[in-house]
N, C-alpha and C positions, 0 to 999 in steps of 0.2 A: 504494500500500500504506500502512495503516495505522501511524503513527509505533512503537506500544508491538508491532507484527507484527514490526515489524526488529527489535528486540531483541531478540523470541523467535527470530530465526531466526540471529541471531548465536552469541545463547546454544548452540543446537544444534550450530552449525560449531565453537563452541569445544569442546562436549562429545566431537563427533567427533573433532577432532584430540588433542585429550588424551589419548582412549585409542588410537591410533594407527592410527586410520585413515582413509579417508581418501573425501572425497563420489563419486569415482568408485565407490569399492568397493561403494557403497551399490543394492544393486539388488533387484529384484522374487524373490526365489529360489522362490516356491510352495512354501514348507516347509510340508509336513503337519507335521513334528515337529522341535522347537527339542531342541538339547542345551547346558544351560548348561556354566561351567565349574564350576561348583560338581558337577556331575555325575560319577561316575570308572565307576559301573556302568549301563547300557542294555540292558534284555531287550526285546526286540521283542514277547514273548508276554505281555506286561503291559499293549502301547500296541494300539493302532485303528489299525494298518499293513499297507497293501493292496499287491501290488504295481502297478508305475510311482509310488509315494509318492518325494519329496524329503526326506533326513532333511538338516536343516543342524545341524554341529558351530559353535558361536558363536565368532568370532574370541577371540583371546587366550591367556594363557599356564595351562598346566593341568600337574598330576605326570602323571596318568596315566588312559587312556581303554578300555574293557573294551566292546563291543558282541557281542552276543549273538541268536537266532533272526532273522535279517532276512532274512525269504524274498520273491523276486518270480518271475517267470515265465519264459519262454525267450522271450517275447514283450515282456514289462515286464519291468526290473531295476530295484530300488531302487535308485535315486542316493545315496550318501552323500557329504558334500560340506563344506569348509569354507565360511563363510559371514559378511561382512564383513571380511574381512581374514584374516590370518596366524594360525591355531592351531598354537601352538609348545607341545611334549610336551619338559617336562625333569623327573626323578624320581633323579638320582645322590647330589642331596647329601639328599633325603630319608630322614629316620630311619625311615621303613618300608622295607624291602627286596622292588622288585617284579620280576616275572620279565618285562617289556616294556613299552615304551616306550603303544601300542597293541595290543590283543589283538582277535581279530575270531574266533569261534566260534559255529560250528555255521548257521553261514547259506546260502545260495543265490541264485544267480540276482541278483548286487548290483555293482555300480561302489562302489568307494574311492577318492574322486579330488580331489586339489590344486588347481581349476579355477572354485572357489567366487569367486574376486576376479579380473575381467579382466585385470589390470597384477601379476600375481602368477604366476611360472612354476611356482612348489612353494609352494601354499598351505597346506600341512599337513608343521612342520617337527616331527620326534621328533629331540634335538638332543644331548638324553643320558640313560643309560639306566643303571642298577647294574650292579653289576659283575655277569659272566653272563649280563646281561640282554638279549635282543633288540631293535632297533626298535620293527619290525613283526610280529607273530605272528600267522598262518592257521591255524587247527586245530579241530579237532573235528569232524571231515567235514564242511569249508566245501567249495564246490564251485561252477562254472559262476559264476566273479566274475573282472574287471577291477580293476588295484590299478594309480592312474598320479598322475603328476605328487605325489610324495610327496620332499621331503629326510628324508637318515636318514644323521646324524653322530653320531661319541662314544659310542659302542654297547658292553655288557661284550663280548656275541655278536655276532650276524649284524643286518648291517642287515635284512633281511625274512626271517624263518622260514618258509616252508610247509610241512608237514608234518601229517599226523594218524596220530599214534605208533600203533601194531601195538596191541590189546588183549589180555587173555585171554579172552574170551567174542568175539572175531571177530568183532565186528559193524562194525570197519573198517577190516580186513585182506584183502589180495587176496583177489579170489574173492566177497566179500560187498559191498564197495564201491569205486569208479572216481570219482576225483575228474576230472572232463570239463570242457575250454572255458577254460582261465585265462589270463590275459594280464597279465604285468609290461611295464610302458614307459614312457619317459619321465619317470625316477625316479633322482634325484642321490643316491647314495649315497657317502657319504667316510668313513675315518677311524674303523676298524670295526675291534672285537676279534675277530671272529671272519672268516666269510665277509660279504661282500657281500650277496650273496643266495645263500639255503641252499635250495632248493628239492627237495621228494621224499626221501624216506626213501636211506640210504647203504646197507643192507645189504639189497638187492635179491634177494639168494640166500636172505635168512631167519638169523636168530640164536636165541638162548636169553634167557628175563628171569628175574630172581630173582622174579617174583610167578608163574609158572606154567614152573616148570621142565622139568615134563615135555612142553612144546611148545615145537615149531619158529614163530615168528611173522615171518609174512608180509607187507612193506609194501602199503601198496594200491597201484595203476596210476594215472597219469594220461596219457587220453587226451586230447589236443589241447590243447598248450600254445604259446606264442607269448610269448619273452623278448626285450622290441627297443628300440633306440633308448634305454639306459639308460645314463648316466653316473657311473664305480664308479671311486673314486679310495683310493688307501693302505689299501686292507683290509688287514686283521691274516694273514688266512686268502685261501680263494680267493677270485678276483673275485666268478667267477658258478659256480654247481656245480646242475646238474639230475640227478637221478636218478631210477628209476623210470618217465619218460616213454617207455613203450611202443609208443607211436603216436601219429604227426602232432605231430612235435617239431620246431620250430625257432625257432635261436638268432642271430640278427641285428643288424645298426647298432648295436651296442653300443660303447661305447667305456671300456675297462679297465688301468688306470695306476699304474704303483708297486703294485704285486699282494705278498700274500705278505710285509708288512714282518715280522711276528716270524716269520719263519726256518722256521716251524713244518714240523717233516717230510710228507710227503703230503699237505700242507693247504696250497699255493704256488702252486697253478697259475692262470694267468687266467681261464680258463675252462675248467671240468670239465665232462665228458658223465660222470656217475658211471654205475653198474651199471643196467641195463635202459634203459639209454636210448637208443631211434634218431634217427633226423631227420638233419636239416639245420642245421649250425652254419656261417653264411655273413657276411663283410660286415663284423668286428668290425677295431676296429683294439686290440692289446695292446699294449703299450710298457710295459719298464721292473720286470721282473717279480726275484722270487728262485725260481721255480720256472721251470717249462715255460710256455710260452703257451697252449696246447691239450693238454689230456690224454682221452684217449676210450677207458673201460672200457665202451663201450656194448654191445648187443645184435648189432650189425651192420647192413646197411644204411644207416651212416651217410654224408653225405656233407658234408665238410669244404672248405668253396672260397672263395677270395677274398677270405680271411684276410691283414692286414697282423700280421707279429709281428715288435718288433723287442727287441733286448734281454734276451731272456727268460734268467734266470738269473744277471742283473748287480747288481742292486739289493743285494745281500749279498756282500760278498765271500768269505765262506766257502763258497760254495755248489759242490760238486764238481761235480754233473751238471745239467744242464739243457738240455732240445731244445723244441725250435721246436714238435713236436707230437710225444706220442707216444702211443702206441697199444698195449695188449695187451689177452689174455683174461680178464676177470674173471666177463662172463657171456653170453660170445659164442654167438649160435646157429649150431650150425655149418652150415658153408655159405654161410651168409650173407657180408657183403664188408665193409670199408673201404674210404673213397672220399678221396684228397687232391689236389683240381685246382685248379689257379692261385691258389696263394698267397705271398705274399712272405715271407719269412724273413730276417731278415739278423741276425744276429750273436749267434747262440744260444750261451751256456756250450759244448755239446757239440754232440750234431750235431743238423741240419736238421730230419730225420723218422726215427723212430725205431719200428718194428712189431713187435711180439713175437709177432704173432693167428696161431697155430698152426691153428687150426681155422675158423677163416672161408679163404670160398675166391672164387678174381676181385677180388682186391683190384687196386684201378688208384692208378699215383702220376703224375699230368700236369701237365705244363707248368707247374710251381713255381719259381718263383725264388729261389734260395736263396746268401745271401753271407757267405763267411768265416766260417764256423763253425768253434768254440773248439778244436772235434778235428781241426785239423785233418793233425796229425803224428803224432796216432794209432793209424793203418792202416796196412797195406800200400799197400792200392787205397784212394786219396784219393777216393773217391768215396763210400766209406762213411761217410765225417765227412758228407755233405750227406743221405744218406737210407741208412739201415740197417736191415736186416731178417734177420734168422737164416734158417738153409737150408730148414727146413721151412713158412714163409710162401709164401704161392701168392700171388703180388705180379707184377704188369705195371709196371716202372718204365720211363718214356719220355717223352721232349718239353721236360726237364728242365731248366734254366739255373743252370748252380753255378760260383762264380769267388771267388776271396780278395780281390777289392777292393771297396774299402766304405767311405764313407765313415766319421770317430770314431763313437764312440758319442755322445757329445755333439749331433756334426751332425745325429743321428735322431732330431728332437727333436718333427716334426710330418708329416702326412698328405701337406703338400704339398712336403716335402721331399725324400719319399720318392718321390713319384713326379717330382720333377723330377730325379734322378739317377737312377731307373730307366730314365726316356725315351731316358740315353743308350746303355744299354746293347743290343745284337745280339740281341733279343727279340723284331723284328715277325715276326708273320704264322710266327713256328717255332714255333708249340705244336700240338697237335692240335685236330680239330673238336668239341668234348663236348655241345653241343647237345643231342643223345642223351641226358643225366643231367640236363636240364632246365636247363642253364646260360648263360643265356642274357643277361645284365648283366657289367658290373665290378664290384667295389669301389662305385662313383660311381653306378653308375645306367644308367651308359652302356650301346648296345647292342654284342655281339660281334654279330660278323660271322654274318649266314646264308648267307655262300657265304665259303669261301677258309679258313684257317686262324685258329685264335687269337694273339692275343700272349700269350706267356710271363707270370705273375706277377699280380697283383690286378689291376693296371689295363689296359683295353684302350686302345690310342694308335692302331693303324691301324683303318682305317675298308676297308671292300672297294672295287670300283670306280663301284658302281651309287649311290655315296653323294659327294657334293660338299661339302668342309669349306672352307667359306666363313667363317669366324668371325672378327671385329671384334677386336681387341687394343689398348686405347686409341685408335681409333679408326684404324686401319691397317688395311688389307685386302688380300689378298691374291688374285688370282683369276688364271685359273681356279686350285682345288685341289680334285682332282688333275690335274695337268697332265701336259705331254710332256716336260719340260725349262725352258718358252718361259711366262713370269707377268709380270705387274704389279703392281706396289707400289703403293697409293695410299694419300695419309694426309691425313687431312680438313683435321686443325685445328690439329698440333702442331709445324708449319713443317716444315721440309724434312728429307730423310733424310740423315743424316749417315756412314753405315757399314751396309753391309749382307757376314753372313759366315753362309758355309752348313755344316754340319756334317753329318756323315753317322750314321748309326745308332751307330757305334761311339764319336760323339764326336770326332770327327779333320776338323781342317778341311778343307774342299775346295775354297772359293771366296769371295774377298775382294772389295770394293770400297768405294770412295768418292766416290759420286755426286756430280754436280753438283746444286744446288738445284732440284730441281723437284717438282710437288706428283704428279706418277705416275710411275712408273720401270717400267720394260718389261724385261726382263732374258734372253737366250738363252745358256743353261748346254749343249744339247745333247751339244753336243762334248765337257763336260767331265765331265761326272755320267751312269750310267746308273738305270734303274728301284729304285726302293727307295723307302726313308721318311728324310728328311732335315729336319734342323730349322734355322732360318735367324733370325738374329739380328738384328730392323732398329734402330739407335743415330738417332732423331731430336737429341740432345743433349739434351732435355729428359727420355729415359725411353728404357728399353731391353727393349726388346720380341721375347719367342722365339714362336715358331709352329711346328706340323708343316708340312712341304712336302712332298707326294707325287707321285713321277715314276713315270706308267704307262707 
């Protein structure tokens, strides 16, 4: 290469890292259409955009970004994208007053995605917002769009608005429009005035406006939404609130924390099913709330499972009531049901599960694990602290696991803590089969069982018989498992076994020793242990190693 070529290509690397970014970032994106930051408004009906086009947002810092008409096809979606690095939205100390951080109106068929820089997990940060102001804003009959990998901190409002407010000429109100196909995921939201994410209009049944008084105005429907895998820390308001999803709702992998810091009444829960909403709310884990963990004003058919909720109603001390989930009639169809199966609960303000649904009917409550709930001196019948329901609820309660011990609050501080002091508790194989309501994972991923019973609570720990858990622990193995009684120990690489002690489901020792050095240990419990789920403790001295052991 040419002596005065290196210069220039020095020159360039300096340019790039000055503005902060960086030669990975640097890639081929096929952008039909560049957005500077000098830009704050984007009409699509101005520009030569087809759908499958790439719009790239240019790295760097901006007040505030307004996108408008961007239609693609149910085949093609416009990509919009950051594009060399980090596009970071902040507009709180600016002397103009804006109602979001990002507004995205009237579009279709489009992705909104942080995904523009390979080495970048939330490429599109909205970081602060006016007071009132939202992050992210969807409205204006946007429809059949993807919104991911997006951070959204220091917000007046809601990290992500969706909504397209009722009119008075109807043209986006139930019955005339159906917002279809949306997907929130993989979106760090923290440190929010209002809700986290606000998604579907709250008053489902219809209200009054001062600009057309003599109607009743209608939210529109959204069919087929999918909120997952999104990480929602310290909102102001609720975690996550859906409303309006009439069909093919579910809310998933979510993880939602310190919920509810300002106090605010009716606005505290981790996750809300507001009014008109069904589906499946599955797989979240809640910690740490001033509300409830689950609240569900839905339509009915919903089905709530394998839900970790710990804490809910601790983060404020003033908070008198708070459950683990609760449930009434806002705009129930009757007939229809509540569904609450295998979720964990531990140490709600008040009690566990709580139904008011007078008019939905087949409600089922299964195999929940629920601990030391705050009522629980309340009752008469101490069982109403763990799931309460008034006389006129048509409710199946059974398969249920409820006890006052539990570890501090403190100690519930993570997913795998929680399942390493569940494991101890009397839960295998006593829940029912629910396979039938489609339930068929943990919490984790893992499968339940297609023959034999469930375990109790989010996570599944037994396995049936026709399945062999052979699984390596620092490099220890265990075999056969499931066995008679009659295993072997082998441990590859980390010298001899030092102590091995078996525990039984309740936690209660059963069977001690102290091997002699050898790199396989064979071990005959027969006599001592019968059939069950036991867990066994091997102490190489270097590291201390628990496993399930299964005696068929």
């Amino acid at each position: 290469m040419h002596k005065s070529q290196n210069y220039i290509l020095v020159l360039i690397l300096l340019v790039i890292n000055y503005n902060g970014w960086s030669v990975n970032n640097m890639t081929n994106d096929n952008c039909k259409y560049e957005i500077t930051n000098s830009m704050r408004y984007v009409d699509a009906n101005n520009l030569s955009i087809k759908p499958g086009d790439t719009i790239c947002i240019l790295a760097g810092p901006r007040r505030v970004l307004q996108l408008k008409n961007f239609h693609g096809d149910s085949l093609n979606y416009i990509v919009i994208k950051n594009s060399g690095g980090s596009v970071v939205v902040e507009n709180k100390d600016d002397t103009v007053s804006y109602n979001f951080g990002i507004s995205i109106q009237s579009c279709s068929y489009f992705r909104f995605t942080g995904t523009g820089a390979h080495d970048l997990q939330y490429g599109i940060k909205i970081l602060k917002t006016c007071p009132k102001a939202s992050g992210l804003s969807i409205d204006l009959l946007s429809t059949n769009f993807e919104i991911d990998h997006i951070e959204i901190a220091n917000t007046g409002f809601a990290g992500i608005f969706s909504i397209s407010q009722p009119t008075c000429d109807e043209i986006g109100n139930r019955g005339n429009f159906v917002q279809r196909n949306v997907s929130f995921h993989d979106n760090y939201i923290h440190n929010t005035g209002g809700e986290g994410m606000y998604i579907g209009h709250s008053f489902y049944t219809g209200y009054t406006s001062e600009k057309c008084r003599e109607k009743i105005l209608y939210p529109h429907e959204i069919h087929g939404i999918r909120v997952f895998n999104n990480k929602l820390d310290s909102c102001g308001w609720d975690g996550i609130q859906v409303s309006c999803a009439t069909l093919d709702c579910e809310i998933y992998n979510n993880s939602v924390t310190n919920y509810g810091t300002k106090n605010e009444e009716a606005q505290k829960a981790g996750i809300q099913l507001g009014a008109g909403t069904t589906g499946k709310c599955y797989s979240n884990a809640i910690f740490n709330g001033s509300g409830s963990g689950i609240n569900i004003f839905g339509l009915g058919d919903n089905l709530i499972y394998n839900n970790v909720i710990i804490n809910p109603g601790y983060l404020i001390d003033s908070i008198k009531t708070a459950y683990g989930i609760f449930c009434d009639d806002r705009a129930t169809i009757p007939g229809r049901s509540f569904n609450f199966i295998n979720n964990t609960i531990i140490a709600p303000r008040t009690d566990g599960i709580r139904i008011y649904s007078n008019i939905s009917a087949n409600n089922k409550i299964y195999n929940n694990l629920i601990l030391r709930p705050g009522s629980a001196n309340n009752y008469k019948d101490y069982a109403q602290s763990y799931i309460y329901s008034n006389q006129d609820v048509k409710v199946d309660i059974s398969h249920n696991y409820f006890s006052q011990n539990a570890p501090s609050k403190t100690q519930l501080d993570s997913i795998e803590s929680i399942f390493k002091f569940s494991s101890l508790l009397p839960i295998f194989s006593k829940g029912l089969n629910v396979s039938e309501l489609g339930i068929l994972t943990d919490f984790n991923k893992s499968l339940r069982p297609k023959y034999g019973n469930f375990d109790i609570g989010a996570f599944q720990y037994s396995t049936d018989d026709s399945i062999t858990q052979n699984s390596p622990l620092q490099n220890i193995y265990i075999y056969p498992n499931p066995n008679e009684g009659v295993f072997t120990i082998a441990n590859s690489e980390l010298g001899p076994v030092k102590k091995v002690v078996v525990y039984n489901s309740a936690g209660t020792k059963v069977f001690e020793d102290s091997p002699s050095n050898h790199e396989a240990l064979t071990f005959d419990l027969k006599s001592m242990i019968g059939k069950g789920f036991y867990y066994i403790n091997i102490d190489t001295g270097k590291s201390k190693n628990t496993s399930l052991l299964i005696v068929k």
